[in-house]
C-alpha positions in Angstrom: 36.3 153.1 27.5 39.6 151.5 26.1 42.1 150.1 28.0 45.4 148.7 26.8 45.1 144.9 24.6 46.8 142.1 23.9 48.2 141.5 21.1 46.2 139.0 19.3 43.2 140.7 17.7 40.7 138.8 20.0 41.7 140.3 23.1 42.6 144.1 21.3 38.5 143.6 20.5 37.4 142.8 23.6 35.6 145.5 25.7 35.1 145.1 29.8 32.1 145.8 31.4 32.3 149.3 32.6 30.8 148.4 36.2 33.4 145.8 36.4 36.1 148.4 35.6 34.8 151.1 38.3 35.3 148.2 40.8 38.8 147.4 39.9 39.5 150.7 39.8 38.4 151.7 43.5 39.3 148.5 45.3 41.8 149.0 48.4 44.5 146.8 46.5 45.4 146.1 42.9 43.6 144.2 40.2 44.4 143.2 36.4 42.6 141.2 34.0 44.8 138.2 32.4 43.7 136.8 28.8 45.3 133.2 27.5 48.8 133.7 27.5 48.9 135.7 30.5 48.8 139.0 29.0 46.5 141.5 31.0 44.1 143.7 28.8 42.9 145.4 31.9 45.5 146.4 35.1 44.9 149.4 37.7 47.6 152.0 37.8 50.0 150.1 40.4 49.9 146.4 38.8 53.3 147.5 37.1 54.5 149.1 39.9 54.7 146.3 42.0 56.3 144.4 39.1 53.7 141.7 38.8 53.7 143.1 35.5 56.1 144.4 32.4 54.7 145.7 29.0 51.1 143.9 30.2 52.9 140.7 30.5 52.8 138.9 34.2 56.5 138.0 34.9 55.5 136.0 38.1 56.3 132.0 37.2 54.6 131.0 40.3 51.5 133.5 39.4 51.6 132.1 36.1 51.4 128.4 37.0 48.6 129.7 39.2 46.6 131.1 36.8 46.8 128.1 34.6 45.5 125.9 37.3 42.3 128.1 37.8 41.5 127.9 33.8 42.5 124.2 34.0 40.4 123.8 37.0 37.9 126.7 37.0 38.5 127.3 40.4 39.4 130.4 42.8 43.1 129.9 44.3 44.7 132.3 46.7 48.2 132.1 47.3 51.1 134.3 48.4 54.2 135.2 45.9 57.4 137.5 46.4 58.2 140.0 44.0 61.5 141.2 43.7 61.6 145.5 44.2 64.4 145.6 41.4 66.4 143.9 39.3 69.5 144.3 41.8 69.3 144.4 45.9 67.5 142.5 48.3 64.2 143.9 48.6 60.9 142.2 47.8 56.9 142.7 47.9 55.2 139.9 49.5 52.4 139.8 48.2 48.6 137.6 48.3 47.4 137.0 45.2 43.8 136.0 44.4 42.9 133.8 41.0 39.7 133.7 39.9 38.0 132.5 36.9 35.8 135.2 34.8 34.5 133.5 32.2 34.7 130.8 29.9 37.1 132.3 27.3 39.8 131.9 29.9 39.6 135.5 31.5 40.8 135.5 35.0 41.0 138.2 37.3 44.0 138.4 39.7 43.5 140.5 43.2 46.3 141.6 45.0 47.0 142.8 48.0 50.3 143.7 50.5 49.0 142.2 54.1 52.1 141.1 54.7 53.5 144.5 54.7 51.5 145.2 57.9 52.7 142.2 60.1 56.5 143.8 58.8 56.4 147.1 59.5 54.8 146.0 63.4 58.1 143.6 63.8 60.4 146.6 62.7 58.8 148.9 64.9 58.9 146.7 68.5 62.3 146.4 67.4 62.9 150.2 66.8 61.4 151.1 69.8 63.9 149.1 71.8 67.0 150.6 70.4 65.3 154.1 70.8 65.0 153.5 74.3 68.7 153.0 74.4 70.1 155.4 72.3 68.1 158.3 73.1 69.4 157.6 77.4 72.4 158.8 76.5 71.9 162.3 75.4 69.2 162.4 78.0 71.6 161.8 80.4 74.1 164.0 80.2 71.4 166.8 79.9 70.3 166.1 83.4 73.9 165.7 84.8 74.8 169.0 82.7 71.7 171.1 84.2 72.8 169.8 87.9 76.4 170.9 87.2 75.3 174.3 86.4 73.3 174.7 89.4 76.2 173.8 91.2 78.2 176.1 89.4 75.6 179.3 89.4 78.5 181.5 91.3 81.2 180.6 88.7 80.3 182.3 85.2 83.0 180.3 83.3 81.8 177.2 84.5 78.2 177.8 83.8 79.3 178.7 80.4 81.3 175.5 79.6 78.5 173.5 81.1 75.6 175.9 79.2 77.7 175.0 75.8 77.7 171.3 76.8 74.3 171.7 77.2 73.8 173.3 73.9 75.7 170.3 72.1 73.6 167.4 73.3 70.4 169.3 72.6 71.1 169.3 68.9 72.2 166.0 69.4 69.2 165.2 70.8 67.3 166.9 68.1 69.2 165.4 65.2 69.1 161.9 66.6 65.0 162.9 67.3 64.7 164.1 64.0 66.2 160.6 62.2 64.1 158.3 64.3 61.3 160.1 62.5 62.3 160.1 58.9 63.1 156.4 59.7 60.2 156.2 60.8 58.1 157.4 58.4 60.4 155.4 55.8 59.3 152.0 57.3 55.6 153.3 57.2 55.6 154.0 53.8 56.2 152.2 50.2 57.7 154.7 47.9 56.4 152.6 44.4 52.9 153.1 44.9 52.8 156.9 44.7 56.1 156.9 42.7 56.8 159.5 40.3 59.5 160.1 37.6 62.7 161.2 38.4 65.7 163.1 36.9 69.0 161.6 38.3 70.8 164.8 37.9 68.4 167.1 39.8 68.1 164.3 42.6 71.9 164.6 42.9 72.3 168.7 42.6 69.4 168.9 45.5 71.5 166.8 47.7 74.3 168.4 47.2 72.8 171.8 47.6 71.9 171.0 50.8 75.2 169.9 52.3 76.9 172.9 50.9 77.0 174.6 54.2 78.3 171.3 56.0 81.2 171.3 53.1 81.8 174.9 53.6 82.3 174.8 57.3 84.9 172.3 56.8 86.5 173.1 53.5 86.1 170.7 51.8 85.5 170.8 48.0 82.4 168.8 46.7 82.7 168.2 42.9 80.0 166.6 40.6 80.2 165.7 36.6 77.3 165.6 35.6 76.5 162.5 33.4 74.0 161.0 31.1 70.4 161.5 31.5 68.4 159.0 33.8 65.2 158.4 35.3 64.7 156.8 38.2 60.8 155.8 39.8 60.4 157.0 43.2 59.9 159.3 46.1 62.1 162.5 45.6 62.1 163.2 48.9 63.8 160.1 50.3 66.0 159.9 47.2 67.5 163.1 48.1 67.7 162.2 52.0 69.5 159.1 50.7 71.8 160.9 48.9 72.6 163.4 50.8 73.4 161.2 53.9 75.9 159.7 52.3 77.4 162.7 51.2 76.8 164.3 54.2 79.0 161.5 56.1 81.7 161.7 53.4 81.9 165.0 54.0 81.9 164.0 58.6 84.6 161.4 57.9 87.0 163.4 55.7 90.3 165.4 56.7 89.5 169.2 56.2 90.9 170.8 53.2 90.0 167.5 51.0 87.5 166.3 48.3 84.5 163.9 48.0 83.7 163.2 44.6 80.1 162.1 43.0 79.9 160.2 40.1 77.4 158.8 38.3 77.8 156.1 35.9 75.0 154.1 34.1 75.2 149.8 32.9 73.1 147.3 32.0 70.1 149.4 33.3 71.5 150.5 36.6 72.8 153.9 37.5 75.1 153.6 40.1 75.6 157.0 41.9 78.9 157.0 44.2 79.8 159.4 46.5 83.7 158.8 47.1 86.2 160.5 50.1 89.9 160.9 51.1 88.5 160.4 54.8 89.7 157.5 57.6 88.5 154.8 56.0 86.3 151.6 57.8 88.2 148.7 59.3 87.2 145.6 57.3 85.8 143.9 60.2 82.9 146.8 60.6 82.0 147.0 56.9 79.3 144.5 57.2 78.0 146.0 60.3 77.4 149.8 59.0 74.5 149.8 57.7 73.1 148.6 60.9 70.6 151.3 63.0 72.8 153.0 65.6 75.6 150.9 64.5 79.0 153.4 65.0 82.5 152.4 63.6 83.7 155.5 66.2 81.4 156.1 68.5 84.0 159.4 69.9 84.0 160.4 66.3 80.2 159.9 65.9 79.5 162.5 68.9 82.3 165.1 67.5 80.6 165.1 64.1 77.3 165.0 65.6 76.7 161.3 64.1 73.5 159.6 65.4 74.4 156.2 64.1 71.1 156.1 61.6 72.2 158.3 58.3 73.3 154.9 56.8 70.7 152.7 58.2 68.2 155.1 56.5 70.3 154.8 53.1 70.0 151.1 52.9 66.2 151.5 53.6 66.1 153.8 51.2 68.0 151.9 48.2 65.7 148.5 49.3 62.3 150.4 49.0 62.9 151.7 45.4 64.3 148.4 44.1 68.1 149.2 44.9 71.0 148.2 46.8 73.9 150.3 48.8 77.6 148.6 48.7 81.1 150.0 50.0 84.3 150.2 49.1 86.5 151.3 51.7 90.5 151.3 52.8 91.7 152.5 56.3 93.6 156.0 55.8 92.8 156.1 51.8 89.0 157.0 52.2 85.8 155.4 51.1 83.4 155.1 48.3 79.8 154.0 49.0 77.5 153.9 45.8 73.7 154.3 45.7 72.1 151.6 42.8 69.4 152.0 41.4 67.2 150.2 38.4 66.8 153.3 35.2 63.0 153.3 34.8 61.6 153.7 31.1 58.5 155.0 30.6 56.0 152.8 28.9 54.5 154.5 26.2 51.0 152.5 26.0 48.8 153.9 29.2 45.0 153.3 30.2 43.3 156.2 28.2 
């Protein structure tokens, strides 16, 4: 079995016991191999991934000072390190790394593991559970007051039906807001990098857009796209597209009928930045830090005409953090808004584990 070397012609000679290899590969976490100069001849499929490693080189300095001090000392050291998810935005992996010493040509074998991610995703969910509590009393609410009004109103046929069509309104409310809480949370249950997959920008963008058509149609409003250079992104397709189409979704919510929201995609310095841009009402400076918040609403009237469940956003930062990104705004009261999706370009490595 080969794997991919160093490049010194000690370590590109070097083979690995194959019962060590089928233990690496079926551990719960991930595992390399790290030769002198911290270049791993061995790694399991997700070591890169998590960005503990690029081109077989480990780009940790705190991992790296590490795994000096277990050849200095030839002793095990666990310790915990943060990863960034991208080169842009603000999320990390926090990971726990284990060091120990293989032999005594200065092999050591690094264990890693995401525990932390556990203790996180319990923090976020107490949390979320409180503000579904809330949010979903509303809509509740108004069902039961909606369902007594019409059994007040049983003799009066035009009553029952403006109360039946009230009725009708907060259910898919209801069912929207319902239907959010669980993409959300399946987003915070999941990490989209370790069963990430290659991605075309353009088809991510099209399938989006796609499915807002009917949203753009009802309301007139012209979506236009140029197409631009070919990317790939590293992923999950899924909540790329959500992403994507929330935003344009909300452009499309926030805009005058009879306008246009524009995507663009431009690509620098290893970034593609997709931005979805409106002639809509704009968002008052003082609520364009708070917008990304869950359930946060800049017009809460405006939010229940368009059907708005305060999350589309929310889910788009979540989104743009998991797969290394960032989400920023740009917007001017009675001009419209641009928001613009970020995201690192991923370039396939040509060597791979034969």
């Amino acid at each position: 079995m080969k794997f991919r070397r160093g490049e010194s012609p000690a370590d590109s000679a070097r083979e690995l016991p194959e019962m060590l290899v089928h233990t690496l590969l079926n551990l719960e976490g991930e595992a390399f191999i790290a030769a002198p100069g911290e270049i791993a001849i061995f790694s399991t499929p997700g070591t890169e991934q998590l960005g503990i490693l690029k081109d077989s080189k480990v780009q940790s300095p705190e991992l790296i000072a590490t795994i000096r001090v277990v050849r200095r000392t030839n002793k095990k050291q666990v310790g915990k390190i943060d990863i960034p998810r991208g080169p842009i935005g603000e999320g990390i992996h926090e990971l726990t790394v284990t060091v120990i010493p293989l032999s005594e040509d200065d092999l050591v074998l690094i264990l890693v593991s995401d525990e932390s991610e556990a203790e996180r995703v319990h923090e976020v969910r107490r949390d979320f559970v409180a503000n579904i509590s809330h949010e979903l009393k509303t809509p509740i609410g108004a069902l039961l007051l909606l369902s007594e009004a019409v059994l007040g109103a049983k003799d009066d046929p035009v009553a029952v039906t403006k109360f039946a069509t009230r009725m009708q309104t907060e259910s898919k409310r209801l069912t929207d807001l319902v239907q959010e809480i669980i993409n959300l949370s399946r987003l915070q249950d999941s990490d989209p990098l370790q069963v990430a997959v290659e991605l075309e920008i353009e088809d991510l963008i099209n399938s989006a857009i796609d499915q807002s058509q009917i949203s753009a149609d009802n309301r007139q409003i012209m979506v236009s796209h140029t197409e631009a250079e070919e990317a790939l992104v590293l992923g999950d397709r899924e909540q790329l597209v959500m992403a994507i189409q929330n935003l344009v979704e909300n452009a499309i919510n926030y805009s005058p009928e009879g306008t246009k929201v524009s995507v663009n995609t431009t690509i620098d310095q290893g970034i593609v930045d997709i931005s979805i841009t409106d002639q809509g009402i704009g968002i008052p400076e003082s609520d364009v830090d708070r917008i990304f918040e869950r359930f946060y609403r800049v017009d809460p009237a405006r939010s229940r005409q368009t059907g708005g469940t305060g999350l589309g956003l929310s889910i788009v930062k979540h989104v743009a953090s998991k797969h290394g990104g960032e989400v920023k705004v740009w917007s001017v009261q009675g001009i419209g808004s641009t928001f613009s999706l970020r995201l690192p370009i991923y370039t396939p490595n040509p060597e791979s584990i034969q």
